[in-house]
N, C-alpha and C positions, 0 to 999 in steps of 0.2 A: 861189365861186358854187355849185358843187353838193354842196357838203357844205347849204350854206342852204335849197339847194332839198330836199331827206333832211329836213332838220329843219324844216320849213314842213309835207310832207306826217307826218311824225310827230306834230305837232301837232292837224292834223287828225284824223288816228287816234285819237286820245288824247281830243281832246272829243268823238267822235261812239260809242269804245264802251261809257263808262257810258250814254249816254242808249239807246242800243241793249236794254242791257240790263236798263234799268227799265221801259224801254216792252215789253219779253217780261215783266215782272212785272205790268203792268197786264191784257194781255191775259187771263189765267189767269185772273184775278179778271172780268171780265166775262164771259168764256166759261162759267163756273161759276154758273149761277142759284140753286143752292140759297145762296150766300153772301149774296143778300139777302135770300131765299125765307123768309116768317115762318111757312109753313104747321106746324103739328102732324104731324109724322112717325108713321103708324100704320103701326107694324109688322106684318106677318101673315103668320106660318110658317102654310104649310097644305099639305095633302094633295091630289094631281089627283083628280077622284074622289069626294072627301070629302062627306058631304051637310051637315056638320055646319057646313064651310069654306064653304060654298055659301052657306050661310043667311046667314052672318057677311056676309061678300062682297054678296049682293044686300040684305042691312040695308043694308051701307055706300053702296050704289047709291041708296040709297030714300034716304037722310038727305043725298043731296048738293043737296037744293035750298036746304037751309035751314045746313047744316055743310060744304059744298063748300067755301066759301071759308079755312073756319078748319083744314082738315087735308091731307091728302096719305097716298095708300097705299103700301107697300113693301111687295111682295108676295116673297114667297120659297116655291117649292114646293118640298115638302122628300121626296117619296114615292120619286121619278126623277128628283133631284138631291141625288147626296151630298154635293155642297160648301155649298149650302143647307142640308143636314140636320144637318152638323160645325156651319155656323155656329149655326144653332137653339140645339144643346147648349152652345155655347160661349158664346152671348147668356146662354142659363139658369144656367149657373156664373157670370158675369160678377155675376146679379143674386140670387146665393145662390137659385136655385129647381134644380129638376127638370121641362125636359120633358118631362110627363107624355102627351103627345098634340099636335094637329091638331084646330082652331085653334088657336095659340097667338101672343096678341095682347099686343102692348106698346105703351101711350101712356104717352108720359112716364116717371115713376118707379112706373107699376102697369102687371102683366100681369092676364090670363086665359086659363085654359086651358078648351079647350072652348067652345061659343056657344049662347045661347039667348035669344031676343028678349026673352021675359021676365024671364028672369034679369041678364042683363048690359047691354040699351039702354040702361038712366040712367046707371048706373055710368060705361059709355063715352060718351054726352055731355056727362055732367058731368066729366068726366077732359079728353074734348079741349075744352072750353073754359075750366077752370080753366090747363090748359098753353097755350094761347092766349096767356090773356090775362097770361101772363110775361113777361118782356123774353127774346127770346130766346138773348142771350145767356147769361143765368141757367137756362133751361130743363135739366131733365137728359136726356141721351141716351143710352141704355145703350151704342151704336156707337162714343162715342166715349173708351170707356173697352177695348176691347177691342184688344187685340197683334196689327192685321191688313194681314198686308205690302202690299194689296192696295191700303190706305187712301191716300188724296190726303192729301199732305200742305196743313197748313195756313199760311196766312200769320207764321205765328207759329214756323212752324217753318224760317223762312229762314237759322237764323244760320250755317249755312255756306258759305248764297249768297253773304251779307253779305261773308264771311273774304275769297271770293276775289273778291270786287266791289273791295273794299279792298287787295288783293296787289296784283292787277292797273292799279289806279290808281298803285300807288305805283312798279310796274316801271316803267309810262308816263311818271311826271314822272319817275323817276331816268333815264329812258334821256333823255329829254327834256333834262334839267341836263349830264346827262353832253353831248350832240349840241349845245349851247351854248357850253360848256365847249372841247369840239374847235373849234366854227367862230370862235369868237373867239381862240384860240392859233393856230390856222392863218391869220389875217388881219392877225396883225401883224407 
């Protein structure tokens, strides 16, 4: 009778830690808004200070009533922040350029360095609503092409959850077969 009762509460154990542990994979994915988030990622290395970052910055303020909804800013100040600043240059190798300066703006698969209302507002409304209107899946992200330990990984990059999802199922039913195995030679 109490080897049955061991293998009753094992049983239990055994249904309730996969479901345990798919339900911590759901959560991840909801806590995380950018996973369904279709916004247009603008990038903007800039300078504290900068009047050039300013301009750029209060365009993108002035354009949020009519392009609010198709973009999203990432700001990175790079002047008094070196880890911002490594990233900067390591975005610009990423995407074969040189930053050359503050602003330096990336939608999509196009930068610009430097801001000038005149020079660059079409170019960048016509960039964030061509990447818009991508599936965003398709979309290119310069982020996500860059070696950065820092990075969340992605649903895609589970398969070593998966290995010990699967080990771990399988020690369960073997201990399981095994605790059957005993109580039924023990009962006759």
């Amino acid at each position: 009778m109490k080897n049955i009762k061991y293998l009753v509460i094992l049983l239990v154990v055994s249904l309730l830690v996969p479901v345990a542990v798919f339900a911590a994979d759901e959560e991840v994915v909801a806590e995380n808004p950018e996973a369904t988030d279709n916004k247009v990622p603008v990038y903007i290395f800039r300078g504290e200070g900068c009047p050039h970052c300013e301009e750029a910055l209060t365009w993108f303020s002035g354009i949020e009533g009519e392009y609010g909804s198709k973009y999203k800013i990432v700001d990175y100040e790079t002047w008094y922040n070196e880890d911002n600043a490594a990233l900067m240059e390591k975005v610009a190798k990423a995407r074969g350029e040189t930053a050359e300066g503050v602003p330096y703006i990336i939608i999509g698969d196009k930068s610009w360095s430097g801001f000038s209302e005149a020079d660059y507002a079409e170019e960048i409304k016509t960039q964030i609503d061509a990447v818009y209107a991508q599936d965003v899946s398709a979309r290119y992200d310069v982020m996500k092409y860059l070696d950065n330990p820092t990075k969340k990984k992605s649903s895609d990059d589970n398969g070593s959850n998966d290995a010990l999802i699967l080990l771990l199922i399988l020690v369960i039913a073997g201990g399981l077969g095994f605790g059957i195995y005993k109580a039924r030679s023990t009962a006759k």
